[in-house]
BANU-444792 format. One record per residue (C-alpha): residue in three letters; x, y, z; chain; residue number from 0. Coordinates in Angstrom, 3 decimals. Layout:
! residues N
{'Ala', {X, Y, Z}, 'A', NUM};
...
//
This chain:
! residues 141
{'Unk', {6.761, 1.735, -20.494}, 'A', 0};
{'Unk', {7.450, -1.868, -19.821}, 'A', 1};
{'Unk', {6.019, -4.240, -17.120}, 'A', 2};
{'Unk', {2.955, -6.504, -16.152}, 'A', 3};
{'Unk', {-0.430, -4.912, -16.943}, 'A', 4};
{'Unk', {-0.875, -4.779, -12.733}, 'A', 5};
{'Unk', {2.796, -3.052, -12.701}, 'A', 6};
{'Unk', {1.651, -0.303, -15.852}, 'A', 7};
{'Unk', {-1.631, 0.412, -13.832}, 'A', 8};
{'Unk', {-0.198, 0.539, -10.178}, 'A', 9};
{'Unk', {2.707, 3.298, -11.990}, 'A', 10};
{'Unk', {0.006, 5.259, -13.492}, 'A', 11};
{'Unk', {-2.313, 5.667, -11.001}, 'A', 12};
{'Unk', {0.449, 7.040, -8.490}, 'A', 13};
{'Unk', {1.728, 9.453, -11.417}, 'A', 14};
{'Unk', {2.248, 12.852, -9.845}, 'A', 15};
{'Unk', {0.046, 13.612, -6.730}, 'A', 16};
{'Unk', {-0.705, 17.343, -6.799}, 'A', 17};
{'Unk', {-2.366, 16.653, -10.842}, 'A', 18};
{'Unk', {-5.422, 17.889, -12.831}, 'A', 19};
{'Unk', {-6.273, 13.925, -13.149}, 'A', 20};
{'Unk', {-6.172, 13.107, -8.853}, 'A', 21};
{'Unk', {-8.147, 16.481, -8.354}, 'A', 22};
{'Unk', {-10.679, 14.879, -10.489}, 'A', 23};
{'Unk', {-10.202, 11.501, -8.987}, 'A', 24};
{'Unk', {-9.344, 9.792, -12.262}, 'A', 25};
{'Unk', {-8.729, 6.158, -11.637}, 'A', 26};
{'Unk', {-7.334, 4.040, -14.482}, 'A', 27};
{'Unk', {-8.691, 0.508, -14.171}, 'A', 28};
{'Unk', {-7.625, -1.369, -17.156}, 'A', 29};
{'Unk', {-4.690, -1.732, -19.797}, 'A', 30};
{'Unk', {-5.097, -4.042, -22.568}, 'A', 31};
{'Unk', {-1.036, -4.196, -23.549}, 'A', 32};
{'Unk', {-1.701, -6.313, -26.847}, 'A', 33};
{'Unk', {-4.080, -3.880, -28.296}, 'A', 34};
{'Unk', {-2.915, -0.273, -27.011}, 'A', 35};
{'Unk', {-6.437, 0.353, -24.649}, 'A', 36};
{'Unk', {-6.240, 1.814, -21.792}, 'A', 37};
{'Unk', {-9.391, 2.657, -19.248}, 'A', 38};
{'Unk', {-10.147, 4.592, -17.022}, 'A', 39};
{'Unk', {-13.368, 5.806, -14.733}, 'A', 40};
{'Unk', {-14.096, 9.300, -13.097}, 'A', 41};
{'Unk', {-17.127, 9.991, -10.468}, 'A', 42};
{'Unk', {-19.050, 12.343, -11.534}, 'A', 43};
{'Unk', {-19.573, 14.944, -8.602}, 'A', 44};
{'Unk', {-21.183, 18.428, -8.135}, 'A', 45};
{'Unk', {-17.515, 19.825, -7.999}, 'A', 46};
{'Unk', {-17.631, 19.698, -11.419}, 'A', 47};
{'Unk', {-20.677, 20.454, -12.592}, 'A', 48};
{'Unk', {-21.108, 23.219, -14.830}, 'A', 49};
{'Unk', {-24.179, 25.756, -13.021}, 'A', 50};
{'Unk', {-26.747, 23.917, -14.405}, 'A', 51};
{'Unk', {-26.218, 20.792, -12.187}, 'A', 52};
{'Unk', {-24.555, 18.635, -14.977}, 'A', 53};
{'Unk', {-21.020, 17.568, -16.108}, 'A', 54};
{'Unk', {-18.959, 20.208, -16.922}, 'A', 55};
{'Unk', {-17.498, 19.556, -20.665}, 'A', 56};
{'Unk', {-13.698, 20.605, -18.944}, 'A', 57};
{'Unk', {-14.217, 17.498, -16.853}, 'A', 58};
{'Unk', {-15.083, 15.141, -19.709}, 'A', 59};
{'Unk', {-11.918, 17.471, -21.975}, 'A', 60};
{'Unk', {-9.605, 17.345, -19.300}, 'A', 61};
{'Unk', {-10.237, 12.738, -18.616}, 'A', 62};
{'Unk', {-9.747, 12.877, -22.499}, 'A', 63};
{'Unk', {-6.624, 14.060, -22.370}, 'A', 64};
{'Unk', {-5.433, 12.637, -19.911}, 'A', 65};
{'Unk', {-6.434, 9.148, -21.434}, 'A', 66};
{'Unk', {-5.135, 10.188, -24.575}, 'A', 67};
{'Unk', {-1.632, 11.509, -23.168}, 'A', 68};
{'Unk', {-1.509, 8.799, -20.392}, 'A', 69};
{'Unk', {-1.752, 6.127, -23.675}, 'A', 70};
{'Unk', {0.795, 7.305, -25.604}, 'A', 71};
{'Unk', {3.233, 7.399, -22.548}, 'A', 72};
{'Unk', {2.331, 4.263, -21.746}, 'A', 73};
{'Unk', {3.660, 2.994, -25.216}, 'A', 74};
{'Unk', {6.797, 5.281, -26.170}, 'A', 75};
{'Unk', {10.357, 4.682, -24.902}, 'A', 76};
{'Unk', {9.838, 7.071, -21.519}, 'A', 77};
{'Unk', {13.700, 7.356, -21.360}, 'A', 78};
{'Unk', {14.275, 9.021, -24.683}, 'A', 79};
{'Unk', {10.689, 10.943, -25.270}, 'A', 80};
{'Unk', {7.432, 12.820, -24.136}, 'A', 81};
{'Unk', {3.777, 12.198, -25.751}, 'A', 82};
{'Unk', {2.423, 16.332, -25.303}, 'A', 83};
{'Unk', {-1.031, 17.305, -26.401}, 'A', 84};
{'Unk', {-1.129, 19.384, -29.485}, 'A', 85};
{'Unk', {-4.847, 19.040, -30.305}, 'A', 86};
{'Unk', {-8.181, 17.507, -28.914}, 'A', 87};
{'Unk', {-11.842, 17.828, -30.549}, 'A', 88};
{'Unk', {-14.330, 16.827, -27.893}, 'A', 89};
{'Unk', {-18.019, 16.140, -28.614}, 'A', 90};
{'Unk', {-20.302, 16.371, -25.796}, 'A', 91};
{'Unk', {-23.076, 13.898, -26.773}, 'A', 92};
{'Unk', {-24.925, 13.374, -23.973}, 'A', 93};
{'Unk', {-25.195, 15.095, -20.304}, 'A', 94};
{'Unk', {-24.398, 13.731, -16.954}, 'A', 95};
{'Unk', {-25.373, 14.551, -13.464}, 'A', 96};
{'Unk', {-24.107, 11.705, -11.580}, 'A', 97};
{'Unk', {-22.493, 8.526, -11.050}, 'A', 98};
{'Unk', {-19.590, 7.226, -13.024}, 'A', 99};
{'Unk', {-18.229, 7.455, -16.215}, 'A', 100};
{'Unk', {-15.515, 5.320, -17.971}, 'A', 101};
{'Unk', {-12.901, 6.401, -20.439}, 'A', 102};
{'Unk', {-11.554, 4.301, -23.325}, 'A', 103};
{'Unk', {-8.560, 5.411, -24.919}, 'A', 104};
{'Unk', {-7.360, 3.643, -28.492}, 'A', 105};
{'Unk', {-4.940, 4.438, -31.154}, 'A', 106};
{'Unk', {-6.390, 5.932, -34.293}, 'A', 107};
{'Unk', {-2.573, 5.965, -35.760}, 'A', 108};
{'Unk', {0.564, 5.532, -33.723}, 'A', 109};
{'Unk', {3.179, 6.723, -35.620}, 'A', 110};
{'Unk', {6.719, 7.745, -34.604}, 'A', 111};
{'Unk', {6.626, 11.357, -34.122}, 'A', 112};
{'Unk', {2.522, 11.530, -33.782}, 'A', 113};
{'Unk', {0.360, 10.041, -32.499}, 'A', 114};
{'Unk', {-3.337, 10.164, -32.492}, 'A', 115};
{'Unk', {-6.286, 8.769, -30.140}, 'A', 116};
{'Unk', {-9.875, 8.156, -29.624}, 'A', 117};
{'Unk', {-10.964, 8.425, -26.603}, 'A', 118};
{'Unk', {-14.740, 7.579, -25.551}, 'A', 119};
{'Unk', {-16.510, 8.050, -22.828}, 'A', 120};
{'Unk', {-19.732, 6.296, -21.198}, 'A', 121};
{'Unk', {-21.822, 6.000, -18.395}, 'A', 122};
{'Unk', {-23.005, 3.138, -17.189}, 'A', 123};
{'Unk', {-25.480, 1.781, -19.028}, 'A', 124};
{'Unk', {-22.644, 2.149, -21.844}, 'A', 125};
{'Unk', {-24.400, 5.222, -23.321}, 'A', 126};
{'Unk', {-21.351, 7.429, -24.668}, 'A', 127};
{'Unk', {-21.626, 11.051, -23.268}, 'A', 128};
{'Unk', {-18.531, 12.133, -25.189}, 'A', 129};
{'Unk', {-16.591, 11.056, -28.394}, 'A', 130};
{'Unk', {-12.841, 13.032, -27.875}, 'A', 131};
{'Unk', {-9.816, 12.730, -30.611}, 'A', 132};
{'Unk', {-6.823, 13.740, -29.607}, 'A', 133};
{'Unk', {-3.290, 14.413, -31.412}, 'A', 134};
{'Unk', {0.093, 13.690, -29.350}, 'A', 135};
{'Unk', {3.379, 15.154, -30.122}, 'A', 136};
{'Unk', {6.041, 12.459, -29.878}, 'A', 137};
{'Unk', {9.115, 14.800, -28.786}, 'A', 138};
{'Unk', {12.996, 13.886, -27.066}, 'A', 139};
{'Unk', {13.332, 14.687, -23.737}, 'A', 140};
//
């Protein structure tokens, strides 16, 4: 994806309106284009709590990917391919009732045909509640 780091972000954030990531009010708030990071924060809401009044671990799975998918999007050729999800391992470290938490999305390896990301995610004292790794298919359109 080419552009200004306010251009990338502004795209993003208006990609797709009926999605998993604007029902759970994902809002991506930073792009660091030199070093492949990409952020992104999520309220944390009773709507997704899990019954026992705290984060469900879909919520935290489901910001992962996205941050993971979102990033290798962001840096493929979007004319000629598709970054798709093959695999995530999320560890819930740490619970969370309320508030916000923010995603950080990295490259682990970005190769040609895979890549794969780390993807952390803490409150806001910076206290990570989840640690997610992600592999992304690299496929032609």
């Amino acid at each position: 994806m080419q552009g200004t780091k306010e251009e990338i972000l502004a795209f993003i954030n208006r990609w797709g309106e009926e999605t998993f990531a604007k029902t759970l009010d994902i809002h991506f708030t930073d792009i660091d284009l030199e070093n492949e990071i990409l952020t992104a924060t999520m309220p944390v809401l009773p709507r997704i709590h899990q019954p026992f009044g705290i984060m469900h671990g879909g919520a935290s799975c489901v910001l992962a990917e996205t941050m993971g998918s979102s990033l290798s999007n962001i840096f493929i050729d979007g004319e000629k391919y598709y970054g798709v999800g093959t695999n995530i391992n999320s560890n819930h470290l740490k619970s969370k009732k309320d508030g916000i938490v923010t995603a950080v999305a990295r490259f682990i390896r970005k190769g040609k045909t895979m890549h794969v990301s780390e993807i952390e995610i803490r409150d806001e004292k910076g206290q990570l509640i989840n640690h997610t790794t992600m592999t992304n298919a690299i496929i032609h359109k």
